[in-house]
C-alpha positions as CSV (number, residue, x, y, z in Angstrom):
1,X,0.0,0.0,0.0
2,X,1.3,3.7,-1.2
3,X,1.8,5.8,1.2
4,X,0.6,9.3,0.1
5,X,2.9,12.4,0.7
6,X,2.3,15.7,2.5
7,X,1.5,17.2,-0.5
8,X,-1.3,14.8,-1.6
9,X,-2.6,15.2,2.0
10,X,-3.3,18.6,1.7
11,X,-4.3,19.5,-1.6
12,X,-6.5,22.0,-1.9
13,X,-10.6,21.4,-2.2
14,X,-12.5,21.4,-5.7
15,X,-15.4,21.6,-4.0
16,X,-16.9,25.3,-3.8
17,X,-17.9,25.3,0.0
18,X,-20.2,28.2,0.5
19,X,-22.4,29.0,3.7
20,X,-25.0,31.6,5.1
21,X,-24.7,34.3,7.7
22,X,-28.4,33.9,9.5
23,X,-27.7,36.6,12.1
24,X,-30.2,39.1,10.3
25,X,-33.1,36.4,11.2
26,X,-33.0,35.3,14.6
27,X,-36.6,34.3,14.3
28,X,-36.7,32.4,11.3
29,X,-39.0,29.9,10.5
30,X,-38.8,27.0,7.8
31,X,-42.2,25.5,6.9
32,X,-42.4,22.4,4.3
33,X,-45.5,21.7,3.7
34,X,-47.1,18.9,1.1
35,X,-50.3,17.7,-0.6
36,X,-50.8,14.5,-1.1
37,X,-53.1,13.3,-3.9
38,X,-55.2,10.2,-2.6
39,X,-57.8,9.4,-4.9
40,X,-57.9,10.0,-8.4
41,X,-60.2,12.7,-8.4
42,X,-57.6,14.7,-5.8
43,X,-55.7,16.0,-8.6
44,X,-58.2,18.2,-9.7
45,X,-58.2,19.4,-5.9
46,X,-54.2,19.7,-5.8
47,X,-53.8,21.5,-9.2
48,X,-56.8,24.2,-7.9
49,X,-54.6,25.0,-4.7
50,X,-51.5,24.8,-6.8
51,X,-53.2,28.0,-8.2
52,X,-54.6,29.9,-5.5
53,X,-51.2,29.0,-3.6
54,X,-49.1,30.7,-6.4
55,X,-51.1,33.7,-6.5
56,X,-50.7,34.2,-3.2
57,X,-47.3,34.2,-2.9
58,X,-47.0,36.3,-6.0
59,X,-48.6,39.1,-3.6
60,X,-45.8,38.8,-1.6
61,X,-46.9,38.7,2.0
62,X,-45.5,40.7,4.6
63,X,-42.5,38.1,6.4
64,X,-42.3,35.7,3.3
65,X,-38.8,35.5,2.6
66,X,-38.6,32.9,0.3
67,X,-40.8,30.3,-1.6
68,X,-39.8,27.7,-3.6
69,X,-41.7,24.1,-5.1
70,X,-40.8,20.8,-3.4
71,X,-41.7,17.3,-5.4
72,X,-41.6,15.1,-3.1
73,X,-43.1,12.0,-5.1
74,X,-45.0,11.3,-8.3
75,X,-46.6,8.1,-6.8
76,X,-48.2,8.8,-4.7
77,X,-48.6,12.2,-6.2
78,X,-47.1,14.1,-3.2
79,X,-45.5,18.0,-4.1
80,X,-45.3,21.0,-1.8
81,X,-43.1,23.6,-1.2
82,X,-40.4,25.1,1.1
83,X,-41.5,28.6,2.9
84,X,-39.0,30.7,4.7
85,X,-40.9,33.2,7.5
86,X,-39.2,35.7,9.1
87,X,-40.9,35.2,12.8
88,X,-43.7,33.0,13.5
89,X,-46.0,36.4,13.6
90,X,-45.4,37.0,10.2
91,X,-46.3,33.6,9.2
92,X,-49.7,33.6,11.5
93,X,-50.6,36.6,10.2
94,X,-51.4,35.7,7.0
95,X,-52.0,31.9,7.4
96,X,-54.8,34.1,9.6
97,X,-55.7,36.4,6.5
98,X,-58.5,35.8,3.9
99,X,-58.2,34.3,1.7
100,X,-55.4,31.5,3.2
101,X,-58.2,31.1,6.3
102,X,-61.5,30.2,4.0
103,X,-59.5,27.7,1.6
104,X,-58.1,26.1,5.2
105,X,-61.7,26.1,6.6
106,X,-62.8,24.4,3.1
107,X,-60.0,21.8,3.1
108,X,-60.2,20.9,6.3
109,X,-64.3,20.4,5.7
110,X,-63.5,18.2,2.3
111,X,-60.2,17.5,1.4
112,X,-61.4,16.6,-2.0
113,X,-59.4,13.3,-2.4
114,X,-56.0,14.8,-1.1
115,X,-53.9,14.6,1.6
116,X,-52.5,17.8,3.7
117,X,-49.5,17.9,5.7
118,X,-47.2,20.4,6.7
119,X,-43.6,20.1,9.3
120,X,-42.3,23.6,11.0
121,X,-38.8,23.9,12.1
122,X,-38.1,27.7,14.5
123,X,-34.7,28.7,15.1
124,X,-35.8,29.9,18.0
125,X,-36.4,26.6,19.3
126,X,-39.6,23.8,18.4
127,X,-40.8,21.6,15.2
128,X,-44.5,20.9,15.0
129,X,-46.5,19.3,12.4
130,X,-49.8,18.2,11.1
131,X,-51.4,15.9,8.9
132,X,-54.8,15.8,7.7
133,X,-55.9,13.0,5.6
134,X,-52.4,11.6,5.1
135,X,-52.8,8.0,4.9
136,X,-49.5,6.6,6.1
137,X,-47.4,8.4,8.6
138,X,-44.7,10.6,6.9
139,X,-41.8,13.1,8.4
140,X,-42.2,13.1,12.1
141,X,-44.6,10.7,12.1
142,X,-43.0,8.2,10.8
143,X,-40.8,8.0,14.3
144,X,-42.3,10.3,16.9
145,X,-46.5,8.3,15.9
146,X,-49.2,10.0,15.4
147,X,-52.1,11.9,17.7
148,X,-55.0,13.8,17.1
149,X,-54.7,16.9,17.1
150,X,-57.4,18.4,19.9
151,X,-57.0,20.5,22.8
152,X,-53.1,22.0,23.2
153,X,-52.1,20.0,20.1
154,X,-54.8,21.8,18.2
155,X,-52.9,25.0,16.7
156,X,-49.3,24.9,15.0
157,X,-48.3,27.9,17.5
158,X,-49.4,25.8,20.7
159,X,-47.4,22.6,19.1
160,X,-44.2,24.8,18.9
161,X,-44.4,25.7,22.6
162,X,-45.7,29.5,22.1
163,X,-48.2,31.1,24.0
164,X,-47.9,34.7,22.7
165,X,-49.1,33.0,19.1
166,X,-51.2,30.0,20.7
167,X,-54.7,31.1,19.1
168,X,-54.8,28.6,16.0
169,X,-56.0,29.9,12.6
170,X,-59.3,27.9,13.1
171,X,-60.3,27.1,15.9
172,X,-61.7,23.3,17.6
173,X,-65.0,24.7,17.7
174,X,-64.8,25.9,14.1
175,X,-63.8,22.5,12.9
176,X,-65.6,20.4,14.8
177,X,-68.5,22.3,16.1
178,X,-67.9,21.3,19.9
């Protein structure tokens, strides 16, 4: 066996390694977030949000740093996207905001043969996540199991451990009636 000299050991890198300076958002949140088509007559259901997702973006909501398509699978039909928030207000705000809160309400009365899920990661500190008509566990739930999500689990901002944020988008009595 060759034994490599001092200068092989230490040649220099052809890789470009490049990093980011995240100072400027100490509140930063990362949301992923996925639909999943179940039945064949959810793709009509996930090309329709597709839309009203895109043109809502396009607005450019206060706190949306970044937005960017995720494909996650074609089979099962499973594609998303990767949002970057600049504090968890921002992101509440207009998850809170028609018309993001009517098309939640609406989903989460019919999900029209799809699936919805969506995983949070804070800088701060906390990863939630929540998964409405997803078959099979995915993400988190593939290792931490699933629970429904009632009382304190209800609302993304409770899950991350944040009580100046805990009123969810919708609340229990809102989607369940009691």
């Amino acid at each position: 066996m060759r034994n490599p000299s001092q200068k092989e050991r230490w040649m220099p890198t052809r890789v470009n390694r490049q990093t980011v300076d995240l100072s400027a958002y100490p509140d930063l949140i990362v949301l992923y977030l996925g639909m999943r088509v179940n039945h064949l007559y959810g793709i009509r259901t996930f090309f329709s949000f597709g839309r009203k997702i895109s043109e809502s973006v396009a607005g450019k909501p206060d706190g949306l740093l970044l937005h960017e398509p995720v494909y996650y699978s074609f089979f099962p039909m499973n594609m998303g996207m990767r949002q970057y928030w600049r504090d968890l207000p921002s992101l509440l705000a207009f998850a809170r905001s028609e018309p993001h809160r009517e098309w939640w309400l609406d989903f989460l009365r019919d999900s029209g043969g799809t699936g919805f899920w969506h995983e949070t990661y804070s800088v701060k500190g906390g990863m939630e996540a929540v998964y409405d008509d997803v078959p099979k566990p995915i993400g988190f739930g593939r290792f931490a199991g699933i629970k429904r999500a009632r009382g304190p689990m209800f609302g993304s901002a409770a899950r991350l451990g944040r009580s100046d944020d805990s009123s969810p988008v919708l609340s229990e009595t809102d989607l369940y009636g009691s």
